[in-house]
FITORDO-14567 format. One line per 8 residues: their letters; for each residue y, z, x of N, C-alpha, C. Coordinates in Angstrom, 3 decimals. Atoms other than C-alpha are relative to their C-alpha. Layout:
BEGIN
A> Y Z X Y Z X Y Z X | ... $
//
This chain:
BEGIN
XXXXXXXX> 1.285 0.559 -0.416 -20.107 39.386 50.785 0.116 -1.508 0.166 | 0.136 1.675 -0.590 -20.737 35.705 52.294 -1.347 -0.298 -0.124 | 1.436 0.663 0.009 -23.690 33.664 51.347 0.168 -1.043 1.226 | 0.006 0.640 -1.261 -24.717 32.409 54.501 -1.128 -1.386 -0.751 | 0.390 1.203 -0.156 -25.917 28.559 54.543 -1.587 -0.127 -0.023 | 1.315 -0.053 -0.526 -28.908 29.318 56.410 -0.998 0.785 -1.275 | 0.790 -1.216 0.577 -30.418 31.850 53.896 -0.651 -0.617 -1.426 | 0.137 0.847 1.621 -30.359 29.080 51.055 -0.976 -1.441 0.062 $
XXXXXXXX> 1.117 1.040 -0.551 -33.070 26.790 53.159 -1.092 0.388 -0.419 | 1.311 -0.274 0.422 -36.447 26.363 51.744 -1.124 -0.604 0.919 | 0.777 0.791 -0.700 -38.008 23.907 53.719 0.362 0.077 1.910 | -0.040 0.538 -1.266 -38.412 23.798 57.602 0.401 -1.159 0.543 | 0.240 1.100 -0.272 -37.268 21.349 59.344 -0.643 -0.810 1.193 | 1.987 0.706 -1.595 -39.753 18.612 61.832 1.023 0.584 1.222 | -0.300 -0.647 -1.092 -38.981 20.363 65.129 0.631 -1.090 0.888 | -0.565 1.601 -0.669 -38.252 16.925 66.920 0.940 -0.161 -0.626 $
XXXXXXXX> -1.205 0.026 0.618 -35.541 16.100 64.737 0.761 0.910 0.938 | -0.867 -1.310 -0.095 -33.962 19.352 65.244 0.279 0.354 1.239 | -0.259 -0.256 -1.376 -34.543 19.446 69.075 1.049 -1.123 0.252 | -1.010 0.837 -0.474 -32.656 16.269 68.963 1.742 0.594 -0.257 | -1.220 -0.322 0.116 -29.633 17.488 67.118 0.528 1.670 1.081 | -0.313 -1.331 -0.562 -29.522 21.075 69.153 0.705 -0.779 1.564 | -0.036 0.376 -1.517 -29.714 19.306 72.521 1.110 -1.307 -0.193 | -0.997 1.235 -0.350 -26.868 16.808 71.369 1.543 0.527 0.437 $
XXXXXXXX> -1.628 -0.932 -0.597 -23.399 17.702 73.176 0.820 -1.207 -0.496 | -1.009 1.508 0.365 -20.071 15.603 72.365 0.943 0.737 1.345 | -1.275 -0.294 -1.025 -17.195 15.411 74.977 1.175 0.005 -0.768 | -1.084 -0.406 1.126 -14.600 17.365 72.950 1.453 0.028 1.247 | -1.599 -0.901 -0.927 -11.066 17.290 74.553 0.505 0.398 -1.451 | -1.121 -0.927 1.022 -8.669 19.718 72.731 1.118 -0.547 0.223 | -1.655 0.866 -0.427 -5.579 18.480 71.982 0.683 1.026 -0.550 | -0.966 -1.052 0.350 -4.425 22.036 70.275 -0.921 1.483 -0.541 $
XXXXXXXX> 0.460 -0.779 0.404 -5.789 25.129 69.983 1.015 1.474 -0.195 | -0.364 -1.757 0.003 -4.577 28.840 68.820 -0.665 0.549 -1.157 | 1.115 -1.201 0.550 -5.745 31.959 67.447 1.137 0.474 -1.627 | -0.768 -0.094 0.980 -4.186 32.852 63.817 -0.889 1.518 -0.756 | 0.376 -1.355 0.365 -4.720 35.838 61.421 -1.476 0.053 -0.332 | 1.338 0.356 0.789 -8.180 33.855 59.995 -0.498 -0.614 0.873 | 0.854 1.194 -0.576 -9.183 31.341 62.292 0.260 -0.048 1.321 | -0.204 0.525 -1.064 -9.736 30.304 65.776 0.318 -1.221 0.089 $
XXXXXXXX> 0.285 1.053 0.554 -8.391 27.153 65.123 0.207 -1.324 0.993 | 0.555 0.803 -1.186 -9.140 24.199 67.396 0.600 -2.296 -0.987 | 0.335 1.625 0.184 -8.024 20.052 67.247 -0.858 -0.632 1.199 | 0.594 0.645 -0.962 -10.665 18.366 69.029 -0.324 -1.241 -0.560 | -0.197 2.041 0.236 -10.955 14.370 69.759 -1.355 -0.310 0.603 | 1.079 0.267 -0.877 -14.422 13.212 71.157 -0.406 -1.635 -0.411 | 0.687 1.271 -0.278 -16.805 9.920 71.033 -0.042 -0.410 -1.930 | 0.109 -0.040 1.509 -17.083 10.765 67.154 1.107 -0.439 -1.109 $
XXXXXXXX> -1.395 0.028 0.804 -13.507 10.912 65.662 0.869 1.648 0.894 | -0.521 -1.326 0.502 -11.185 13.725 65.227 0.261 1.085 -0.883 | 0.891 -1.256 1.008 -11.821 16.946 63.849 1.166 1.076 0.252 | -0.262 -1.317 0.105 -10.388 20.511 62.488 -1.264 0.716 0.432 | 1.326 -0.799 -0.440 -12.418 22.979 64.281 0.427 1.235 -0.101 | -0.212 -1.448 -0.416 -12.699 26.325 62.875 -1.218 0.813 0.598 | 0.917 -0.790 -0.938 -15.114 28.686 65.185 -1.132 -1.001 0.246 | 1.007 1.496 -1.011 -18.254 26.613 65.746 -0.455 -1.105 -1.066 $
XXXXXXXX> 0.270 1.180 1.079 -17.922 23.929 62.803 1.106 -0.758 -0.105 | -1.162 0.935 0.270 -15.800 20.918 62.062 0.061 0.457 -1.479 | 0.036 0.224 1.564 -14.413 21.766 58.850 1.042 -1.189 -0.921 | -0.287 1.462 1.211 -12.255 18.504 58.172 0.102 -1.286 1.229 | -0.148 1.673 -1.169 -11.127 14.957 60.004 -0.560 -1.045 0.109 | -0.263 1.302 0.106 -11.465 11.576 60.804 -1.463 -0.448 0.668 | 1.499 0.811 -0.541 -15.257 9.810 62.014 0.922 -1.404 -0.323 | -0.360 1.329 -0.443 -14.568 6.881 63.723 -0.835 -0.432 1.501 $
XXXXXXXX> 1.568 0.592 -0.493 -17.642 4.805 64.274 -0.533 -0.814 -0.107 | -0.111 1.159 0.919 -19.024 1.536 63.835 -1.083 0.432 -1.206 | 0.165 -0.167 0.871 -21.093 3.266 61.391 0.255 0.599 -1.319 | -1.027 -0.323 0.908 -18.622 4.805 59.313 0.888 0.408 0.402 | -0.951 -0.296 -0.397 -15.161 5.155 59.631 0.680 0.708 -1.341 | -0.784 -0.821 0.840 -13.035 8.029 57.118 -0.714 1.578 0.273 | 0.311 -1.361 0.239 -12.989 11.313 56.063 -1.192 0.838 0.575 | 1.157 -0.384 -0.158 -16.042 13.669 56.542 -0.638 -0.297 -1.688 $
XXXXXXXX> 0.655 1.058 1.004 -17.956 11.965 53.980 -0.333 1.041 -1.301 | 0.467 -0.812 1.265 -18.726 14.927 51.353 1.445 0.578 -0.668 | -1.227 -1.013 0.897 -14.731 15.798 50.545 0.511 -2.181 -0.945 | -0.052 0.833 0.579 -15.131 11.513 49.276 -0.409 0.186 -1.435 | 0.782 -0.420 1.617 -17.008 13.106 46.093 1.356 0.328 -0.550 | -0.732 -0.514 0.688 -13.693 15.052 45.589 1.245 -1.081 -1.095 | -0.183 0.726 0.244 -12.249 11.661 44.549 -0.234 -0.599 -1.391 | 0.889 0.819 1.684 -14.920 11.028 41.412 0.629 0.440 -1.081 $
XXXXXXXX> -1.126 -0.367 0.880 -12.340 12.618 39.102 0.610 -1.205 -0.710 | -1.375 0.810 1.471 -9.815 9.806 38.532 -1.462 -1.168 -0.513 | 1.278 0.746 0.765 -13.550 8.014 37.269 -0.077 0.205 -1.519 | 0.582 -0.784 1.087 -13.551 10.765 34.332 1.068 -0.267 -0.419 | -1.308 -0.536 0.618 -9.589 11.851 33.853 0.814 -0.866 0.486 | -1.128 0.892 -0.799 -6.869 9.279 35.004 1.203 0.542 -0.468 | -1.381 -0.239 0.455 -4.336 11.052 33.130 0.318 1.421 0.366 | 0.053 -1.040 -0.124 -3.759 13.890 35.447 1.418 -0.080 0.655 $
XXXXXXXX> -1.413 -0.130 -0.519 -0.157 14.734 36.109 0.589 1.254 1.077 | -0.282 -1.214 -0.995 -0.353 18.318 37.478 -1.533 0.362 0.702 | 1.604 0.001 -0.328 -3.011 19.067 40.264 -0.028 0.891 1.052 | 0.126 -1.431 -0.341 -4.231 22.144 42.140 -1.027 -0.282 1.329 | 1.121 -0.285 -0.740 -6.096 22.102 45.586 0.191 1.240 1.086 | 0.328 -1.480 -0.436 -7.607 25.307 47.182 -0.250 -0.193 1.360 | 0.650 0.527 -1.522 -8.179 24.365 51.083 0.849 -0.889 0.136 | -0.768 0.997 -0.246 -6.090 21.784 52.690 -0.567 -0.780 0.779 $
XXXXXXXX> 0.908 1.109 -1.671 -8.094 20.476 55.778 1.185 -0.672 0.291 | -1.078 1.237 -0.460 -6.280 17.385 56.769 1.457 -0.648 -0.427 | -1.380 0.510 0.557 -4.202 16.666 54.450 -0.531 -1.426 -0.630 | 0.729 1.170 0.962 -6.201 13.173 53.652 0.074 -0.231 -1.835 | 0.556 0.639 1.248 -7.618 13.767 50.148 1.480 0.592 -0.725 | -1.337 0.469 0.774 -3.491 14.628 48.797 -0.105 -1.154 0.412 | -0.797 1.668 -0.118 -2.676 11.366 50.247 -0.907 -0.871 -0.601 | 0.837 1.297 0.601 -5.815 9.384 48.575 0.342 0.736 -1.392 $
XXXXXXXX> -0.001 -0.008 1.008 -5.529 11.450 45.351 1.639 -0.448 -0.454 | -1.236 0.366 0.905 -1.547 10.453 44.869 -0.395 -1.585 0.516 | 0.302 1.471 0.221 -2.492 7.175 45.827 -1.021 -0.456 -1.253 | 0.666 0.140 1.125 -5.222 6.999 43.006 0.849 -0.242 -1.259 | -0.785 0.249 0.824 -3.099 8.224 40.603 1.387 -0.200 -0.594 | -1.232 0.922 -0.201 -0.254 7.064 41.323 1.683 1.071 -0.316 | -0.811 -1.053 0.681 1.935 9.831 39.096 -0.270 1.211 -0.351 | 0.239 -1.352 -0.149 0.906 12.959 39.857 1.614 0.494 0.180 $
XXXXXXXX> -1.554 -0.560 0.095 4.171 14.841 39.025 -0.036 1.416 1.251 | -0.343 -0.855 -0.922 3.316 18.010 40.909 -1.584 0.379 0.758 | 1.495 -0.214 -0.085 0.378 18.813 43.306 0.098 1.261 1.407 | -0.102 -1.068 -0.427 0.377 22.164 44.314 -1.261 -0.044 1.058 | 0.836 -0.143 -1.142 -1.610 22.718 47.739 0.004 1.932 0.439 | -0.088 -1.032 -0.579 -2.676 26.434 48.716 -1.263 0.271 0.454 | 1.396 -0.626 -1.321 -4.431 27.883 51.938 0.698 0.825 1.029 | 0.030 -0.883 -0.954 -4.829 30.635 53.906 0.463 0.116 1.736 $
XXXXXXXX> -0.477 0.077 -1.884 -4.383 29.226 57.649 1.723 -0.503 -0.068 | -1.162 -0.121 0.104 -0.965 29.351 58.528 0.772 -1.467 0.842 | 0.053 0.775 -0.863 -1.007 26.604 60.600 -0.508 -1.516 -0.297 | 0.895 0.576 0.172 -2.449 24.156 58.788 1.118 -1.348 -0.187 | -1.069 0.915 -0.244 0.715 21.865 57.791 0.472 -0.778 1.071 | -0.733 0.863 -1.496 1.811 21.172 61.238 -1.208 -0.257 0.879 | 1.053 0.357 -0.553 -1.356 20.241 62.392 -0.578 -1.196 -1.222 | 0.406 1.128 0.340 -2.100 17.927 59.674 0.761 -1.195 0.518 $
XXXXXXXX> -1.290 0.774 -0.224 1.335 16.521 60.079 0.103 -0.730 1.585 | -0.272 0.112 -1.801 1.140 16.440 63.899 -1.192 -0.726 0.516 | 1.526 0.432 -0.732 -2.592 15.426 64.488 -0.915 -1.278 -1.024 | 0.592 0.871 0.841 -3.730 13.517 61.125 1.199 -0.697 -0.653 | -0.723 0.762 0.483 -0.954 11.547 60.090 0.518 0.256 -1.472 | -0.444 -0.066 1.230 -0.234 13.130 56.949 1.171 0.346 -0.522 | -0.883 -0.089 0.773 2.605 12.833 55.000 0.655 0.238 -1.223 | 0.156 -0.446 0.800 4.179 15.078 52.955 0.877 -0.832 -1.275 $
XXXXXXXX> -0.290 0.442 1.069 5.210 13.848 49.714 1.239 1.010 -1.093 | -1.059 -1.243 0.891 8.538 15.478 47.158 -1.310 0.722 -1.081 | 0.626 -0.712 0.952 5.905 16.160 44.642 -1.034 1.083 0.607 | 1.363 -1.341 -0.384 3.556 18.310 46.871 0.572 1.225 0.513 | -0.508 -1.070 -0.013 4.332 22.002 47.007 -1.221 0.578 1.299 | 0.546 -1.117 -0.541 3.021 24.204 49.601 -0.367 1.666 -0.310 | 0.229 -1.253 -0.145 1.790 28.049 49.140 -1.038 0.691 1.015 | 0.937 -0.766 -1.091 0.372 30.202 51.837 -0.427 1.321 -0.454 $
XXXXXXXX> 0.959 -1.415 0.726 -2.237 32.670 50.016 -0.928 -0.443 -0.132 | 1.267 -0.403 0.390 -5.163 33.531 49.081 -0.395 -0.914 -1.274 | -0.136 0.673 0.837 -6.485 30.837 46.759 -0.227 1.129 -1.824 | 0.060 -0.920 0.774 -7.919 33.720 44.183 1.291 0.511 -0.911 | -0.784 -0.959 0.244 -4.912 35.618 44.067 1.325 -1.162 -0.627 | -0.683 1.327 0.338 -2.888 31.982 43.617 -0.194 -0.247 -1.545 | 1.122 0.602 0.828 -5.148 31.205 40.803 0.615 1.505 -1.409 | -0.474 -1.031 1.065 -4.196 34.851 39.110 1.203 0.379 0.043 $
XXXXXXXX> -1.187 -0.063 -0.162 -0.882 34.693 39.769 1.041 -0.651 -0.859 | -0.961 0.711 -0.316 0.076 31.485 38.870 -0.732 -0.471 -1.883 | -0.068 0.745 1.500 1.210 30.021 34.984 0.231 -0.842 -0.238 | 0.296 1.394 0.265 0.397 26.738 35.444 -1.613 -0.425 -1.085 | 1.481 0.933 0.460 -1.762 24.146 33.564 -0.255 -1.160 1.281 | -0.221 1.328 -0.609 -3.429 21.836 35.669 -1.308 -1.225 -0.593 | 0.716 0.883 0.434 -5.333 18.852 34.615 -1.071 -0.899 1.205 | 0.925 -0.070 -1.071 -6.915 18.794 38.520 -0.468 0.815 0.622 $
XXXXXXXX> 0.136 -1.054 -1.103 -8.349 21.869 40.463 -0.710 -0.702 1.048 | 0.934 0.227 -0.974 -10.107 21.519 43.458 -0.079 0.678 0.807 | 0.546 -1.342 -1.028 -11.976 24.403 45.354 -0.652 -0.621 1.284 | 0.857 0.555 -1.432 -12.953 22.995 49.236 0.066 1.334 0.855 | -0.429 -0.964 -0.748 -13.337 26.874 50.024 -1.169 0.227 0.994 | 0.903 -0.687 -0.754 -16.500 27.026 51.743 0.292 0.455 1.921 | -0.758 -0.171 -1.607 -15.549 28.740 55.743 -1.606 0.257 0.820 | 1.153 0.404 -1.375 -17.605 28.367 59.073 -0.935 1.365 -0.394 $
XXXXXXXX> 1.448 -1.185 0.579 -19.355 31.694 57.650 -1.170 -0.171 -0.942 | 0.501 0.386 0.801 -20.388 30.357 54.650 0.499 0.038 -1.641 | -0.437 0.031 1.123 -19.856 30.863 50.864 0.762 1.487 -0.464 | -0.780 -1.223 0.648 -17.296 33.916 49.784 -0.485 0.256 -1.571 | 0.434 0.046 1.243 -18.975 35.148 46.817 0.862 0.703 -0.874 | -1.117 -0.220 1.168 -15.622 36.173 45.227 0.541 -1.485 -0.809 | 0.202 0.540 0.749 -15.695 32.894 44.470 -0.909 -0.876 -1.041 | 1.121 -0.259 0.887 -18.581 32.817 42.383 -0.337 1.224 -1.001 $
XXXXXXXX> -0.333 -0.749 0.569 -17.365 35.853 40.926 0.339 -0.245 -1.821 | -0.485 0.016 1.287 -16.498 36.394 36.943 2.022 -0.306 0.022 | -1.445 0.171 0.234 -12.886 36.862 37.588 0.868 -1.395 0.477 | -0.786 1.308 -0.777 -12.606 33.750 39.758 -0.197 -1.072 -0.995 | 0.226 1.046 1.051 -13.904 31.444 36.764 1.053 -0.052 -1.254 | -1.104 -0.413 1.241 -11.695 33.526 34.099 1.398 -0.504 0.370 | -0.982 0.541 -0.451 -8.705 32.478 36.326 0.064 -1.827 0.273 | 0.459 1.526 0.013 -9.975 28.690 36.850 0.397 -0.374 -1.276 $
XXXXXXXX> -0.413 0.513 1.065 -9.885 28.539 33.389 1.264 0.074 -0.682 | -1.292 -0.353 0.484 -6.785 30.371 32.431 0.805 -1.447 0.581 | -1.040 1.172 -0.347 -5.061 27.285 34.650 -0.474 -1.508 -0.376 | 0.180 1.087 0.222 -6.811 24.522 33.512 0.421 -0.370 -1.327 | 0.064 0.826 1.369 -5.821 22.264 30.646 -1.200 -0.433 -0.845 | 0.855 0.682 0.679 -7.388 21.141 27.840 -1.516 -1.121 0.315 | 0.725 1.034 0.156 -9.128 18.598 28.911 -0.270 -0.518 2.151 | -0.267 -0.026 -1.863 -8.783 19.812 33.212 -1.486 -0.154 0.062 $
XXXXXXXX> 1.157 0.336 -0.901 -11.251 18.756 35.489 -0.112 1.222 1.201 | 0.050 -0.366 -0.800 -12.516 21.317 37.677 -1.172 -0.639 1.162 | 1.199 0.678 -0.621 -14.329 20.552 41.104 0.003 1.678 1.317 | 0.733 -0.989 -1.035 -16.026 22.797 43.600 -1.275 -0.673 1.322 | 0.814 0.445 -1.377 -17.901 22.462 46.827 -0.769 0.905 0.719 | 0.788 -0.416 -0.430 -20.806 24.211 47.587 -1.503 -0.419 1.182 | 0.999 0.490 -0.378 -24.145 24.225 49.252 -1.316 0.496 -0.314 | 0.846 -0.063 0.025 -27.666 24.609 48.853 -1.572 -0.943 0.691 $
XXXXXXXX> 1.839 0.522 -0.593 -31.771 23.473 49.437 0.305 -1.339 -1.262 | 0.199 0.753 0.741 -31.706 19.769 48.426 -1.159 -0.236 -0.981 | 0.916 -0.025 1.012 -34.748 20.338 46.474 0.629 0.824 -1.128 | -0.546 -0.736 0.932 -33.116 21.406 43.369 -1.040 0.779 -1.000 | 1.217 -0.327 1.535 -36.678 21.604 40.978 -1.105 1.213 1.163 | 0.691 -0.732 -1.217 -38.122 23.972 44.125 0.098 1.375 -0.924 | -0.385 -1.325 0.847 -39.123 27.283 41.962 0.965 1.326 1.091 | -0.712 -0.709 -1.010 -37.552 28.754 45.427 1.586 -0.076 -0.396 $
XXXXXXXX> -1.436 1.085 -0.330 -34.354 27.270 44.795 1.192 0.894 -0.925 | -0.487 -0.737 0.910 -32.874 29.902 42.872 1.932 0.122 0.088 | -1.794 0.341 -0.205 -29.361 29.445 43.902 0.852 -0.988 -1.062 | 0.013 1.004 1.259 -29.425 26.378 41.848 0.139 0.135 -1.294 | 0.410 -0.563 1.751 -30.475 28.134 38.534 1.036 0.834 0.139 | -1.095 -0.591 0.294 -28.187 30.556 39.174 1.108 -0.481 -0.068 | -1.104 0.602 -0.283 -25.154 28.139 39.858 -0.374 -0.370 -1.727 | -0.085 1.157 1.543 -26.386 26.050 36.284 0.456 1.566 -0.686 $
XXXXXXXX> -0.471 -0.580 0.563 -26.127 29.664 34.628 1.355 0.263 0.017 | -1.636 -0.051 -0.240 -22.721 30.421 36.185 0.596 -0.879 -0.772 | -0.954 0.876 0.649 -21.033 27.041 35.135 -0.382 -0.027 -1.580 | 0.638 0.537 1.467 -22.905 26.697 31.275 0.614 1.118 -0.403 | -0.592 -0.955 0.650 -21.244 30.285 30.982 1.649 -0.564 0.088 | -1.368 -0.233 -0.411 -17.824 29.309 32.202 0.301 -1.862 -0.758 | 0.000 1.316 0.860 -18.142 25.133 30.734 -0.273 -0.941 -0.048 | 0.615 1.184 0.856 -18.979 22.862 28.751 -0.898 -0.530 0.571 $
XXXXXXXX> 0.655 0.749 -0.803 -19.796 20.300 31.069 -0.381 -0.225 1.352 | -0.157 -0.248 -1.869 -20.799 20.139 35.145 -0.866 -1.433 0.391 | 1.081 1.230 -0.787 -22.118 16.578 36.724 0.008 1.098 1.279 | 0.422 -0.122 -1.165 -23.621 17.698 39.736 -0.347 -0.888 0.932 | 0.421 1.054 -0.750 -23.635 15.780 42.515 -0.975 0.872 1.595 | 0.573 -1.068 -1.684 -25.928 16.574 45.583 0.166 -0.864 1.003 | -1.150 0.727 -0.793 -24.489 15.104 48.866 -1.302 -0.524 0.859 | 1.175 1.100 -0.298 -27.422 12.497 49.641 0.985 -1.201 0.938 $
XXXXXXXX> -0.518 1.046 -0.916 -25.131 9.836 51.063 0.976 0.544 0.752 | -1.444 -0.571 -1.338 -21.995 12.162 53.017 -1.585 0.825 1.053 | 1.121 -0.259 -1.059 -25.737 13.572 54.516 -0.617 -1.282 0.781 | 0.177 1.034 -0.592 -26.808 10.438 55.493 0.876 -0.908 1.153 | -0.565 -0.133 -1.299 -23.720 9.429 56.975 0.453 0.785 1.202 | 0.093 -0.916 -1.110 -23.273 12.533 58.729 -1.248 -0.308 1.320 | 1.227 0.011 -1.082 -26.821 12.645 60.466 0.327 -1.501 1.113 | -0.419 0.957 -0.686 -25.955 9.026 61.509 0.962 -0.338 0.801 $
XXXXXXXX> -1.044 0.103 -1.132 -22.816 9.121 62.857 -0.027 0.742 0.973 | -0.259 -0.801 -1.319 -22.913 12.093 65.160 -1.678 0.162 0.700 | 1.261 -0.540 -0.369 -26.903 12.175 65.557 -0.820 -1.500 0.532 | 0.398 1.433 -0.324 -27.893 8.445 65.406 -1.672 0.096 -1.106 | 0.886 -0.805 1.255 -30.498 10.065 62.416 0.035 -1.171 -1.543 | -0.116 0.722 1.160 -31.306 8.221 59.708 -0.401 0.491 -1.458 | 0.347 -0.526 2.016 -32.383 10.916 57.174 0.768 1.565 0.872 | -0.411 -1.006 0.243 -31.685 14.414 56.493 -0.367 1.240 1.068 $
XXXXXXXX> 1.053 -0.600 -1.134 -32.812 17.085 59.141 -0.236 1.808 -0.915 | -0.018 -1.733 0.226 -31.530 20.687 57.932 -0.490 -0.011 -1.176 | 0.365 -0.073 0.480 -32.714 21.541 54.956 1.699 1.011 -1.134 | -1.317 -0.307 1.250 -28.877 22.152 52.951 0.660 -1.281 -0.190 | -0.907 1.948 0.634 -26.815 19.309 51.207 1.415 0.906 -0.297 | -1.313 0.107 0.994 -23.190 19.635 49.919 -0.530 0.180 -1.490 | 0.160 -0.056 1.286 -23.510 20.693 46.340 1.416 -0.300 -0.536 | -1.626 0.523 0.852 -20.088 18.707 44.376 -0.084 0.180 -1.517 $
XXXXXXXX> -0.263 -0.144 1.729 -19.500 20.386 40.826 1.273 -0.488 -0.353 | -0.604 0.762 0.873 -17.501 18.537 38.560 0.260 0.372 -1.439 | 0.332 -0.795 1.270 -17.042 20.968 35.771 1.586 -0.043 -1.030 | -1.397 0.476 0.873 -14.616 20.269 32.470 -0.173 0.975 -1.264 | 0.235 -0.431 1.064 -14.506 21.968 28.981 0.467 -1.103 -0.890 | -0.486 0.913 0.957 -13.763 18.620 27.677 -1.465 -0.724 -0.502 | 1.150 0.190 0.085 -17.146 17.758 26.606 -0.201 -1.363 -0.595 | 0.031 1.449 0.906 -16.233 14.092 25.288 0.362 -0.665 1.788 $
XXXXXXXX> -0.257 0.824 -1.428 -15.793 13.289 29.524 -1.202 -0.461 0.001 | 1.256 1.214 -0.571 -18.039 10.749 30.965 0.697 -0.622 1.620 | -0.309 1.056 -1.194 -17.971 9.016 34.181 -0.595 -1.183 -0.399 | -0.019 1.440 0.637 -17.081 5.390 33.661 0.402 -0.420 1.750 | -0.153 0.862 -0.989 -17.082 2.950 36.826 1.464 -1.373 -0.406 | -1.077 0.720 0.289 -13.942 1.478 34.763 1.091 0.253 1.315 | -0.822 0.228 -1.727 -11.087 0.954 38.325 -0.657 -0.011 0.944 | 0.144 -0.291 -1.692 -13.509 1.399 40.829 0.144 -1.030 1.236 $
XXXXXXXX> -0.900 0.657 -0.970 -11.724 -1.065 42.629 1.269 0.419 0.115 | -1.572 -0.517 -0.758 -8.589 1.160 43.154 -0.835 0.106 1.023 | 0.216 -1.126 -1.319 -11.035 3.302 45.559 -0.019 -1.257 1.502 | -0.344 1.078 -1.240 -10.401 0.322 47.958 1.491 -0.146 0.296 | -1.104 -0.831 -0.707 -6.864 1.543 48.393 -0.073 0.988 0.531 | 0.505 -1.278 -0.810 -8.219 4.625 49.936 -1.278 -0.356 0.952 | 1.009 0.030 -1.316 -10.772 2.724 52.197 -1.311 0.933 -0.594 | 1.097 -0.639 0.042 -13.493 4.373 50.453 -1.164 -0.675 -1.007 $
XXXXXXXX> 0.402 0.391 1.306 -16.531 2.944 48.600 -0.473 0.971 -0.610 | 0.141 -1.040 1.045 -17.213 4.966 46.032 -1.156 0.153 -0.491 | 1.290 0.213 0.606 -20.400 3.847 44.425 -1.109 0.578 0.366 | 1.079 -1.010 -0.074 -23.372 5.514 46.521 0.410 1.146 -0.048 | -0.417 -1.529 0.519 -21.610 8.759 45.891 0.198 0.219 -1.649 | 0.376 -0.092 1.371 -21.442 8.112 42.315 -1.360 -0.049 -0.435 | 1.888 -0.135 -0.036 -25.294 7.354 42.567 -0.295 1.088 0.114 | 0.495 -0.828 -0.253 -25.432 10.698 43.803 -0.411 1.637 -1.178 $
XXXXXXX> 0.035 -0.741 1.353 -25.269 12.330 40.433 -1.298 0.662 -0.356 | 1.576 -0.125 -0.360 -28.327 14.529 40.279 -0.195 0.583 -1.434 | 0.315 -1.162 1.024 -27.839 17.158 37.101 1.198 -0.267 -0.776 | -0.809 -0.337 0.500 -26.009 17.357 34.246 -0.131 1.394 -0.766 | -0.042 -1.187 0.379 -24.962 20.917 33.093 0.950 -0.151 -1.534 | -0.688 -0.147 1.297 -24.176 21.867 29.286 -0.117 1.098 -0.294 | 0.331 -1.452 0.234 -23.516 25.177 27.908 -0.575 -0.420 -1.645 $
//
């Protein structure tokens, strides 16, 4: 089952707005497309930046604009980590997109000994490599699977996860599953940081909003601690860069969990002048902190 996006909206949104963004076209040239076992998968370059395009969504790449230039502005949350944990040596991400956030997280922390990367598209390496400039590193491992099955497979500790699984369908509710948390934890360390990337109705206190309540039960069963961030400023620059929008239109945000069983973590603004080796400011996304979860 897939929780679709749409189904998790509470609010309408003003019709004007919305006629604007429907009726907005970009002039996409392709610079690579083919068809794979999962994805239709598409590099397109337009007025915006450059983008991974799987079926009819950008799901990673480069905005380049004079109103913001990096990443797609909601995988910058995945970053707020070395804030909490700086002493993470082994590190785990579930999705690859671009290839970007390896190259800002070994730049962060400088000594990441091993940082295991696994995803499903088969294709995804030589298209970061070839189209986003990324470079692979001795310490980063590749696996091509199923992140789940990765996750129950594999007898590592890591002291980073990071889930960026949501697909152009929407949310796979195997991972929101029992077994997918029991395996999260089996690989995390002591004192691991997990992160996740969801979505929902930015009204979180909406008695509609039940996605929400159910997500706080999920993590308070599975730990300790969860900052929640809700994606108020990667929405803001979104609407703006490709819309010329200055607020929110749809009625879903990025939901960024931040979940640990180390219950003595805190986010401290102690380095946040590395994140200016990664070109990113950091700070209104740390503002964006909406909930904290405790079991």
């Amino acid at each position: 089952m897939t929780i679709i996006p749409e189904e998790l909206q509470i609010h309408e949104p003003d019709e004007k707005l919305l006629n604007i963004i429907n009726s907005k076209t970009f002039d996409d040239k392709i610079l690579y497309e083919k068809h794979s076992i999962f994805h239709n998968v598409k590099v397109v370059e337009n007025e915006i930046g450059r983008f991974l395009h799987y079926k009819d969504t950008y799901q990673a790449g480069f905005i380049n604009t004079p109103v913001y230039k990096g990443n797609l502005p909601y995988l910058n949350y995945f970053t707020i980590p070395f804030l909490m944990n700086k002493n993470v040596k082994n590190a785990l991400l579930i999705g690859f997109g671009t290839g970007k956030l390896v190259n800002d997280l070994n730049k962060l922390y400088n000594d990441i000994k091993r940082f295991d990367v696994v995803d499903i598209e088969e294709n995804i390496r030589y298209i970061a490599e070839k189209f986003f400039d990324y470079k692979n590193r001795p310490n980063t491992y590749f696996s091509l699977q199923d992140g789940i099955v990765f996750l129950r497979e594999s007898k590592k500790k890591y002291d980073l996860i990071i889930a960026d699984v949501a697909s152009d369908d929407g949310i796979d509710e195997r991972f929101l599953s029992e077994e997918y948390f029991t395996q999260v934890n089996k690989c995390l360390s002591p004192s691991g940081i997990f992160v996740s990337n969801l979505c929902a109705s930015p009204d979180f206190k909406h008695p509609e909003n039940t996605f929400i309540r159910d997500l706080e039960k999920i993590y308070a069963k599975n730990f300790k601690k969860t900052f929640v961030f809700k994606g108020n400023t990667s929405d803001y620059v979104y609407y703006k860069a490709f819309f010329g929008l200055n607020k929110r239109v749809i009625d879903i945000t990025n939901v960024i969990l931040i979940a640990t069983n180390n219950i003595s973590t805190e986010l401290s603004d102690r380095e946040i002048n590395r994140f200016s080796d990664i070109n990113i400011d950091i700070t209104p996304y740390i503002q964006d902190l909406s909930e904290l979860w405790t079991s």
